[in-house]
C-alpha positions in Angstrom: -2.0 -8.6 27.0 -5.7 -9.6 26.1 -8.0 -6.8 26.6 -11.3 -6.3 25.9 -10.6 -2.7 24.2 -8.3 -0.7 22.4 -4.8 1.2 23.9 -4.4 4.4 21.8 -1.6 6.7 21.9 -3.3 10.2 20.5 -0.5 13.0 20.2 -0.8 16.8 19.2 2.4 17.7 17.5 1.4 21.5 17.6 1.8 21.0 21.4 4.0 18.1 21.5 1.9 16.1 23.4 0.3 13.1 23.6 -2.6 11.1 25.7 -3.4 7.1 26.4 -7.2 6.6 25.1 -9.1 3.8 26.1 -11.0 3.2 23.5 -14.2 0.5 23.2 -14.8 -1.8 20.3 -12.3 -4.8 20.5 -14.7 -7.6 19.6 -16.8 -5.5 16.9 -13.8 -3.4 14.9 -10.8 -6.0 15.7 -7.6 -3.9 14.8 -6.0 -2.8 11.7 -8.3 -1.7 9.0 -11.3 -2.0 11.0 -9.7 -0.1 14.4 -7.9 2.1 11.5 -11.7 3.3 10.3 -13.4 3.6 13.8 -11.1 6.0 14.7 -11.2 7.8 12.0 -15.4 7.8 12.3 -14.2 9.4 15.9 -11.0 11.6 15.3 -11.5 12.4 11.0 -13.2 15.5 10.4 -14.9 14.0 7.2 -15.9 17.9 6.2 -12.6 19.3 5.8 -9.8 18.8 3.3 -7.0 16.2 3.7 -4.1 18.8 4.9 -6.2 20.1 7.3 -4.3 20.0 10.8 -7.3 18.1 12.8 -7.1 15.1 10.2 -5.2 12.2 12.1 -3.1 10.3 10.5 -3.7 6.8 12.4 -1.4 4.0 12.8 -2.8 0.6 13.7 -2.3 -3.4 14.5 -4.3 -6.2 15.5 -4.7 -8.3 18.2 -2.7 -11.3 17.4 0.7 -9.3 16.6 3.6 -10.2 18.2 1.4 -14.0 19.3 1.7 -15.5 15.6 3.7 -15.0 12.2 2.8 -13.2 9.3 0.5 -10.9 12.0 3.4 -8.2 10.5 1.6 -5.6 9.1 0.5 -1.8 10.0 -2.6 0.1 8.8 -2.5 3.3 7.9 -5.9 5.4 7.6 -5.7 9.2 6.5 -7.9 11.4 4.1 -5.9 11.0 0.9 -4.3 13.8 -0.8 -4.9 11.8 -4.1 -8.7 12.3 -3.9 -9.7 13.5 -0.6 -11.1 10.7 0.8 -10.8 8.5 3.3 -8.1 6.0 2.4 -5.9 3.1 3.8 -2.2 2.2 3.7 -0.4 -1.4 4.5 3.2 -2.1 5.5 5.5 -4.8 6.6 8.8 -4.0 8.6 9.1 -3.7 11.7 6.0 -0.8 13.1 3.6 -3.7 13.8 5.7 -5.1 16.5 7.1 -1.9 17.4 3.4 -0.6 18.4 2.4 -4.0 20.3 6.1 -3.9 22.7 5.5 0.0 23.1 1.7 -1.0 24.2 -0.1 0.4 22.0 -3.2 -0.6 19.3 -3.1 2.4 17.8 -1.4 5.8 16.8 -3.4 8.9 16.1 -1.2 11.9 15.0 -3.2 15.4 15.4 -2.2 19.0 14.4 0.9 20.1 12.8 3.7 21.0 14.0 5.5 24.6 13.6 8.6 23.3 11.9 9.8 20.0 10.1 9.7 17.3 13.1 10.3 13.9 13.8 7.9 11.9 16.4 10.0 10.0 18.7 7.6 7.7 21.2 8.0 4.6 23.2 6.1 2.8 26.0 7.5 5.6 28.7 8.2 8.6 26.3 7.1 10.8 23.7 9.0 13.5 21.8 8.6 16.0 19.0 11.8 17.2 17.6 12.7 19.7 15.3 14.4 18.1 12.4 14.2 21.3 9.9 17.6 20.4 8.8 16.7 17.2 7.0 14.2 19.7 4.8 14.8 18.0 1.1 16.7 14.9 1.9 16.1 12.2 0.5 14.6 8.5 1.7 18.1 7.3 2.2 19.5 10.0 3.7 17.2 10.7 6.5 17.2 6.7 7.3 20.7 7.3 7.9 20.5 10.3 9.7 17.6 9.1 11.9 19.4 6.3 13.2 22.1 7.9 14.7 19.7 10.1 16.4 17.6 7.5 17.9 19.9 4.7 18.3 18.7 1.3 18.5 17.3 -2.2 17.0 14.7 -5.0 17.1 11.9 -3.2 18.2 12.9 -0.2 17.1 10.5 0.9 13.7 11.7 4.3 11.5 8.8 5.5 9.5 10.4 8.5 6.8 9.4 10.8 4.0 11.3 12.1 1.4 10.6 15.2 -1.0 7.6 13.9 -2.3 5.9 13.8 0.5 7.5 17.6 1.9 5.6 18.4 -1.2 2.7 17.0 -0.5 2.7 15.0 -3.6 -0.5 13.0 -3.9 2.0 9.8 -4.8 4.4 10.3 -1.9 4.5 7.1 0.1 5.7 6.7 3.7 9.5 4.6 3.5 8.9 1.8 6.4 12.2 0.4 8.2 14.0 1.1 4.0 12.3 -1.8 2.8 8.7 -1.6 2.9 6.2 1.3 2.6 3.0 2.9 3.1 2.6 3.2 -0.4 -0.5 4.0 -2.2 -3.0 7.0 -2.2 -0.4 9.5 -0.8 0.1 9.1 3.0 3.7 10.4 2.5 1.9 13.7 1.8 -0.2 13.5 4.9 3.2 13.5 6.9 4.2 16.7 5.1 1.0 18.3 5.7 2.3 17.9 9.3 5.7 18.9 9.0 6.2 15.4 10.0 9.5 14.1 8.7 10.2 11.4 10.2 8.5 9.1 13.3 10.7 6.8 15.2 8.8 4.1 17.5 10.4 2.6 19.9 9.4 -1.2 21.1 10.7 -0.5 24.4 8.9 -2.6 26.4 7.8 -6.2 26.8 5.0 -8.7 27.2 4.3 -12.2 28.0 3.7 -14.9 25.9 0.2 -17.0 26.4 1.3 -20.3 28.6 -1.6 -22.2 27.6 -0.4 -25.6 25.8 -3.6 -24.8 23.2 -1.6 -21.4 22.6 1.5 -23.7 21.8 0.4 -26.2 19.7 -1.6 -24.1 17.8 1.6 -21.6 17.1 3.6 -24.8 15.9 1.0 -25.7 13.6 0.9 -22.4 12.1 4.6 -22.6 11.9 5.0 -25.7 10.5 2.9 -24.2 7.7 4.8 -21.5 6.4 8.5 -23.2 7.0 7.9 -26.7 6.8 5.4 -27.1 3.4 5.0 -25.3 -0.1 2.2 -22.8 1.1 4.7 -20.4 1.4 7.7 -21.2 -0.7 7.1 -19.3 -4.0 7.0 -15.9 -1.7 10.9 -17.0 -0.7 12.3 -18.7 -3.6 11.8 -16.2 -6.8 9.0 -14.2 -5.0 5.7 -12.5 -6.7 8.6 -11.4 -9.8 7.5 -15.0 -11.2 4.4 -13.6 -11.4 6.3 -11.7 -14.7 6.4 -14.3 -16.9 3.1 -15.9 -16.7 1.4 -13.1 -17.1 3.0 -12.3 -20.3 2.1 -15.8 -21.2 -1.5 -14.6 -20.6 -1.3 -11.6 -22.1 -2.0 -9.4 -19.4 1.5 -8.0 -18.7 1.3 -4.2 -19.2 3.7 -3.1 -21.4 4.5 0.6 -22.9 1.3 1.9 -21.2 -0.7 -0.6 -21.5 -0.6 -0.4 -25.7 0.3 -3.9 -25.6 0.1 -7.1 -23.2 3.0 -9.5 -23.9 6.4 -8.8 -25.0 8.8 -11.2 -26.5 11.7 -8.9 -24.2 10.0 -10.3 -21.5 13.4 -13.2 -21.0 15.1 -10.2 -19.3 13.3 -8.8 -16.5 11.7 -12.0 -15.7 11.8 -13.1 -11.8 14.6 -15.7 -13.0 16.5 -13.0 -14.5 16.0 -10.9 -11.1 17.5 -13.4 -9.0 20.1 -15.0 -11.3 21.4 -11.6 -12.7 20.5 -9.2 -9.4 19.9 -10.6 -6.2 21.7 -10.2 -3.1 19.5 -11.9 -0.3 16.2 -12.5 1.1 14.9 -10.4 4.3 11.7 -10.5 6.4 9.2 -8.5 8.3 9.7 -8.8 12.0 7.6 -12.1 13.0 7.5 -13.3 9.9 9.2 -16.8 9.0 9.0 -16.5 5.1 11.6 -14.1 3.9 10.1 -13.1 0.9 12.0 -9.3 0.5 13.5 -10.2 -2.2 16.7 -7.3 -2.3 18.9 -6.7 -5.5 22.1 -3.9 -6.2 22.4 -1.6 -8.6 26.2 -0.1 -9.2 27.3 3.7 -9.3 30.5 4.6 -10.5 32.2 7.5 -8.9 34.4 9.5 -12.1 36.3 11.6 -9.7 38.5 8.2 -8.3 37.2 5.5 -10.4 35.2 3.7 -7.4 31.8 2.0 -7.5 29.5 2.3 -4.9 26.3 -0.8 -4.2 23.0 0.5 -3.6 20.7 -2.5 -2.0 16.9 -2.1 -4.1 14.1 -4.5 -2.9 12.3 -5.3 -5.6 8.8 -7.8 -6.3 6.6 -8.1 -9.1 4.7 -5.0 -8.4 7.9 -2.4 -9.0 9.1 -4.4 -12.2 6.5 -3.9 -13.4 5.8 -0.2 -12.9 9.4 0.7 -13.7 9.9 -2.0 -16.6 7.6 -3.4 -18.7 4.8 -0.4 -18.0 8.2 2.0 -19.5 9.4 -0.3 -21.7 12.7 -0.8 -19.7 13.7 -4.1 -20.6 17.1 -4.2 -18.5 17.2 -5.9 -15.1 19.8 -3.3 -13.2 18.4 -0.1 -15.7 14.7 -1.0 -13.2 16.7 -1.4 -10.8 18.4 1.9 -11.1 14.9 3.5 -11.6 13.7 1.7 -8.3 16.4 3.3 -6.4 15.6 6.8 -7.5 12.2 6.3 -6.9 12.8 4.7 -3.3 15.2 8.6 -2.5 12.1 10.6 -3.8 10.0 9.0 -1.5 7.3 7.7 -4.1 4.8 4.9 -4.3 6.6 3.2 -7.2 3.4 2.1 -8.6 1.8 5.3 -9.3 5.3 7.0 -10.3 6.0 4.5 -12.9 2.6 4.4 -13.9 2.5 8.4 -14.4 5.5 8.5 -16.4 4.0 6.1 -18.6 1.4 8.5 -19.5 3.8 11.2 -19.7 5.6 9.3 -22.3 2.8 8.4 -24.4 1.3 12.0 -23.9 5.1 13.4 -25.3 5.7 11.0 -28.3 2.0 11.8 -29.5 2.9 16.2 -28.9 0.7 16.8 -26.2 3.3 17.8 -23.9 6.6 18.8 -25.0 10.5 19.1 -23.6 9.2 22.2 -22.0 7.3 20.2 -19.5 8.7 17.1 -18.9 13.0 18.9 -19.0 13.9 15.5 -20.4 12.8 13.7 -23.6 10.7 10.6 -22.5 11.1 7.7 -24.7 10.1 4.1 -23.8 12.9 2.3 -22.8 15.3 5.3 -22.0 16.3 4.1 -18.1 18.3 7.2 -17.9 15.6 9.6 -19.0 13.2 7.9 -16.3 15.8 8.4 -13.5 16.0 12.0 -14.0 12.0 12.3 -14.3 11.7 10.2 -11.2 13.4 13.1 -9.4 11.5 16.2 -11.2 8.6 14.1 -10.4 9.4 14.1 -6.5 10.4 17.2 -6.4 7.2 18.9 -8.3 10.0 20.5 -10.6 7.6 22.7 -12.7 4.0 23.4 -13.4 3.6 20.0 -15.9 5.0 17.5 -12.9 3.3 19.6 -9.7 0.2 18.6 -11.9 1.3 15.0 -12.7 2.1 14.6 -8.6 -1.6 15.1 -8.0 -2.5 12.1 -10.6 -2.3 11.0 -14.2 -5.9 12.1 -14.8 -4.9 15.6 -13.3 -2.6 15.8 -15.7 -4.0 14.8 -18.3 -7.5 17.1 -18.1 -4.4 19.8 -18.5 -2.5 18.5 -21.1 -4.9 16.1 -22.6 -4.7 12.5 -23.0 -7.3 10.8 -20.6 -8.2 7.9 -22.9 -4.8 6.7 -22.3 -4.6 7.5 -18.7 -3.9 3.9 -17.0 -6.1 5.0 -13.8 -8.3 2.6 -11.8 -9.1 4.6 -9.3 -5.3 5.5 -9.1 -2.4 4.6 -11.3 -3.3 0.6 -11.7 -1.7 -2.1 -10.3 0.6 -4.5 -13.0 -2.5 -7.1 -14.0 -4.4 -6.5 -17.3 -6.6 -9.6 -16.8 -10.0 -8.4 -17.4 -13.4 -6.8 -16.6 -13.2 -8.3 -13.4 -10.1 -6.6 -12.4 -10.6 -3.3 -14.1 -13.9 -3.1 -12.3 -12.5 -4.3 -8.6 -9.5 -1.9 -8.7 -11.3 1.2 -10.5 -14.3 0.9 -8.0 -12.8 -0.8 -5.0 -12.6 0.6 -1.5 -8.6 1.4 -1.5 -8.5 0.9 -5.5 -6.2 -2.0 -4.7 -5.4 -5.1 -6.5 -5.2 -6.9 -2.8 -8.8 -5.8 -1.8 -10.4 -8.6 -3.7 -9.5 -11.3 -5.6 -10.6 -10.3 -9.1 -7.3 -10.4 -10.9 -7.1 -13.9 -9.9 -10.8 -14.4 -11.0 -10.2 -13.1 -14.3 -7.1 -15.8 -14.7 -9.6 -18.3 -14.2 -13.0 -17.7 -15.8 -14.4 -16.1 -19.0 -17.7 -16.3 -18.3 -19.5 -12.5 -18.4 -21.5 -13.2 -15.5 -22.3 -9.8 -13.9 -23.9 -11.0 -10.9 -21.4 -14.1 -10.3 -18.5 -11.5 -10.6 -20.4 -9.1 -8.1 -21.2 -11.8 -5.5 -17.6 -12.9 -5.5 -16.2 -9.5 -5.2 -18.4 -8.4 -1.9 -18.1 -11.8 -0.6 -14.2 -11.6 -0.9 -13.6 -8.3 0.3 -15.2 -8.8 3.7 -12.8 -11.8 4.3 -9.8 -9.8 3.4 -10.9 -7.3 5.5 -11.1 -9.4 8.4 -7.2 -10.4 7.3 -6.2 -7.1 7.2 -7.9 -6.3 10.8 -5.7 -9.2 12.1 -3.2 -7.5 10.1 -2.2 -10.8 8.6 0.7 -10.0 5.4 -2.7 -11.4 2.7 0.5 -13.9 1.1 -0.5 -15.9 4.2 -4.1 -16.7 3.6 -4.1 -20.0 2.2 -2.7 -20.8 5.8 -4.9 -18.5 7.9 -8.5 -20.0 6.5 -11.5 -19.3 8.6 -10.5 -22.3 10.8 -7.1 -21.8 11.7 -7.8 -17.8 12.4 -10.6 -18.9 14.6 -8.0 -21.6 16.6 -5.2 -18.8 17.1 -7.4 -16.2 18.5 -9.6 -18.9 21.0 -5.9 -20.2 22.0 -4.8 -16.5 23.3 -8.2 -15.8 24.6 -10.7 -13.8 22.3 -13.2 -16.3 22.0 -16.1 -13.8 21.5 -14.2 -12.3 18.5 -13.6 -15.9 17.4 -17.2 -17.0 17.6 -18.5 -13.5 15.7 -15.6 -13.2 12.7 -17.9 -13.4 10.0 -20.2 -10.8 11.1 -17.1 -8.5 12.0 -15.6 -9.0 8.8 -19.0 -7.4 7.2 -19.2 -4.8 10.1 -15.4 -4.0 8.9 -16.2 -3.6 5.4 -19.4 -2.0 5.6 -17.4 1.2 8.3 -14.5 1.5 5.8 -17.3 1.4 3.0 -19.2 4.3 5.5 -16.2 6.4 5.7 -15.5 6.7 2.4 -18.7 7.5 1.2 -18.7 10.7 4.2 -15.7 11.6 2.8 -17.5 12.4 -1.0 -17.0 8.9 -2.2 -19.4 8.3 -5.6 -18.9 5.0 -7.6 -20.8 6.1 -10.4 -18.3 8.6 -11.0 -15.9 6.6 -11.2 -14.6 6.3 -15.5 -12.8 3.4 -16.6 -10.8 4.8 -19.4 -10.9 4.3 -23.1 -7.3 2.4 -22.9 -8.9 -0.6 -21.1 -11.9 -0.9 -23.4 -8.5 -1.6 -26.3 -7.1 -4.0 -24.5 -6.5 -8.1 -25.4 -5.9 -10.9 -23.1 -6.1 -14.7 -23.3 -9.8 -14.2 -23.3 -10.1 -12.0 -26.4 -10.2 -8.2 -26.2 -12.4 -5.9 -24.1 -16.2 -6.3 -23.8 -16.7 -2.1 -23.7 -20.9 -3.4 -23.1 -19.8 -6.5 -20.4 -17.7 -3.9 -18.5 -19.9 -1.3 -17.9 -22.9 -3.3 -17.5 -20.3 -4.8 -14.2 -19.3 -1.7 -13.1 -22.8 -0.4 -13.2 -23.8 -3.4 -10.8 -21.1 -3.1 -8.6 -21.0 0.4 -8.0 -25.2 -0.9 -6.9 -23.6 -3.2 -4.5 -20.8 -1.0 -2.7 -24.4 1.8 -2.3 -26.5 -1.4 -0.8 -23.6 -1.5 1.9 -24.3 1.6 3.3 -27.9 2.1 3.3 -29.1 2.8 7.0 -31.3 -0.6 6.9 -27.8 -2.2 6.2 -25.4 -0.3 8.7 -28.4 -0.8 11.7 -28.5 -4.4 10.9 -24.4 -4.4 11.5 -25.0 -1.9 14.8 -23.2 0.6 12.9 -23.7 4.3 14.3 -25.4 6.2 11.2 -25.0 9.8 12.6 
């Protein structure tokens, strides 16, 4: 179980075949995000464009999945069909533990296959199967379909696009096990670049546990944690859809794109409102204690014989808000409805609902007309949404093909980049402040979770450019030591620096616990590396006019603050990959 390098399954799909790797780099790159980018520094052909057939698409875990909770997550690393750069994916379900009981660190996919496949691979078998009739099914669909072909459960992970991604939409995400997703900067389009429909991984074999009583009081500690305190307890009760309501409170809820910041409509689509009006139950990653899928219904109504069918819609703070305040829904189920469409497309609901935002704005002000969008867009029209939703996914026309490849895409067609809500990509639901427009425009996977700075801004109102900068480098290596382990980041208030050092001594990577600090900088300074061979240039990175308009608790926008902080932190991400920087870290340069 402990080994002192990296197991990687590395398949072809144009031949259908696939080899073990051993590959070196345990104690230095970790797993996850760091195994995720040396990979890619060996397999990524940083030169050519995302949909070229010898990108690898690369699947990854970390060393303590499957020996402590919350360890749940898969990496995903691909050049991005949103900007063609190297990028990075996270998802919950159940892939993490499927890779560690099929014995395997890492997936690299390679090539692309001749016709619409699906990737079927286990511990003992590997498969590439022609699945060209599931060409334009949706999400749901293919789920179903998938599962009667590969029978199964537990260990058993089934990773899907829908038509976004056959259409290589730069928004398509990668459905994980129907409730979770690779979601952000397109990797649902890197599986269509492959003719990859579906891949199905099969846990199918076993390990044993550590029998060491340090491994087992250690584990129960952890444990006790996340079931037996409060650390965790706001992720199960109402989950991150209380975030809702205090940040409307703050004024830094999104509404209408972003033309406004609180909402006195907020009562109905608050996390309260979710689970009092919507919810069904909770569910969990596999290995994870906490439970905090938080899964509502929507109801369909059948005409022909009067019958109502129940969709199941997982739902957190980041889809309400993308599909309800950012569009002015103010209806519980009418998000929920949007939700569902969004989940059959196969889209990242953040981007989707953020694009349509623009597109509404961009229609009621005449720069785009019926003509493009086929339906009128009006804030707060559920219905019109739904049908977008679809048009969207399946790049209906000229006006969404363009919109599928980003708002700002879009808009340098149509016009309309001031009010383009793009930090990097569509942004995430927190108008806080400089600190946050700065850390997602200019951060590594343009991420709220890659730093702390929407939390910083909910705090502080202090312009200190340096402060802000030393925080935001300083946080970002620990999360991506985190997200190496491939710890879910709503667990680390319990995995501080001291009890991540105790779990991995107690299963026996003591070198990797003695040198976490220095890998977590190593980590961050290789993804930093990758993306800047891929054609990555901070400084050329806008923050649009709509943010320099905005009001929070703090007062509105300091247009002079903000670029005086991007400006400096643009410096800092350079100063990470300077040679003198990457030697010190015994990063290859070449």
């Amino acid at each position: 179980m402990i080994r002192d390098h990296f197991r990687v399954m590395v398949v072809d799909l144009a031949s259908g075949r696939g080899n073990v790797e051993k590959i070196e780099g345990r104690n230095e790159y970790v797993g996850g995000s760091g195994l995720g980018a040396h990979l890619f520094s060996l397999y990524g052909r940083p030169e050519l464009a995302w949909d070229a057939p010898e990108q690898p698409l690369i699947f990854s875990i970390g060393p303590l999945t499957g020996l402590f909770p919350l360890m749940s997550k898969t990496v995903c690393s691909f050049k991005s069909p949103y900007h063609n750069q190297f990028a990075e994916s996270h998802a919950g379900g159940r892939s993490a533990l499927a890779l560690r009981f099929a014995d395997y660190d890492a997936l690299v996919i390679r090539g692309r296959a001749e016709r619409l496949s699906c990737l079927n691979l286990g511990m003992r078998h590997l498969e590439v199967k022609d699945v060209q009739f599931l060409a334009g099914k949706d999400v749901f669909k293919t789920g179903k379909i998938l599962r009667n072909m590969y029978p199964g459960s537990g260990h058993r992970s089934i990773l899907r696009i829908g038509p976004a991604g056959e259409n290589l939409s730069g928004m398509a995400c990668i459905n994980a096990d129907t409730y979770r997703h690779f979601g952000r900067l397109g990797s649902g389009g890197v599986m269509g670049a492959k003719n990859l429909k579906g891949i199905v991984i099969q846990g199918d074999g076993s390990f044993a546990l550590p029998e060491s009583r340090e491994y087992s009081k250690v584990y129960k500690e952890v444990y006790k944690k996340m079931t037996a305190t409060d650390m965790m307890s706001k992720y199960h009760n109402l989950g991150t859809a209380a975030n809702l309501n205090s940040l409307n409170e703050l004024k830094s809820l999104p509404w209408r794109n972003l033309q406004a910041t609180k909402d006195d409509e907020i009562g109905n689509i608050t996390g309260e409102r979710f689970a009092d009006d919507t919810l069904l139950r909770n569910a969990a990653c596999a290995g994870c204690p906490v439970g905090c899928i938080h899964i509502g219904f929507v109801r369909e109504k059948f005409m022909k014989d009067n019958q109502y069918l129940y969709r199941q819609v997982a739902y957190d703070y980041e889809p309400i808000f993308a599909t309800g305040s950012m569009l002015g829904v103010t209806d519980a189920f009418a998000v929920l409805g949007i939700m569902d469409e969004v989940e059959k497309a196969g889209l990242d609901v953040m981007s989707g609902g953020v694009a349509l935002a623009w597109a509404t704005e961009a229609f009621e002000k005449g720069l785009i007309t019926e003509k493009q969008t086929i339906v009128p867009l009006s804030f707060g029209d559920a219905e019109a949404y739904k049908k977008a939703v679809e048009y969207l996914g399946n790049a209906e026309n000229e006006f969404y093909a363009a919109l599928a490849k980003g708002s700002l895409v879009a808009a340098q067609k149509y016009g309309g980049e001031d009010f383009a809500c793009v930090l990097g990509q569509e942004m995430a639901g927190y108008a806080t402040g400089e600190t946050f427009y700065v850390a997602e425009g200019l951060g590594f996977r343009h991420s709220h979770l890659d730093s702390g700075g929407y939390s910083y801004d909910q705090k502080n109102d202090k312009k200190d450019v340096n402060g802000v900068c030393d925080f935001l480098i300083h946080d970002e290596s620990g999360r991506a030591l985190l997200t190496s382990m491939v710890s879910c980041l709503f667990g680390r208030g319990v995995y501080n620096d001291d009890q991540l050092r105790e779990c991995l001594e107690s299963v026996g990577y003591k070198d990797m616990a003695a040198d976490m600090e220095k890998a977590g900088e190593r980590i961050q300074a290789l993804r930093w590396k990758c993306r800047f061979d891929t054609g990555y240039d901070p400084e050329s990175i806008r923050i649009p006019k709509r943010y320099h308009e905005v009001t929070t608790w703090k007062g509105k926008t300091d247009p002079q603050y903000l670029e005086e902080l991007k400006a400096e932190y643009a410096r800092r991400i350079k100063e990470l990959v300077t040679p003198e920087a990457l030697e010190k870290l015994k990063i290859d340069i070449k």
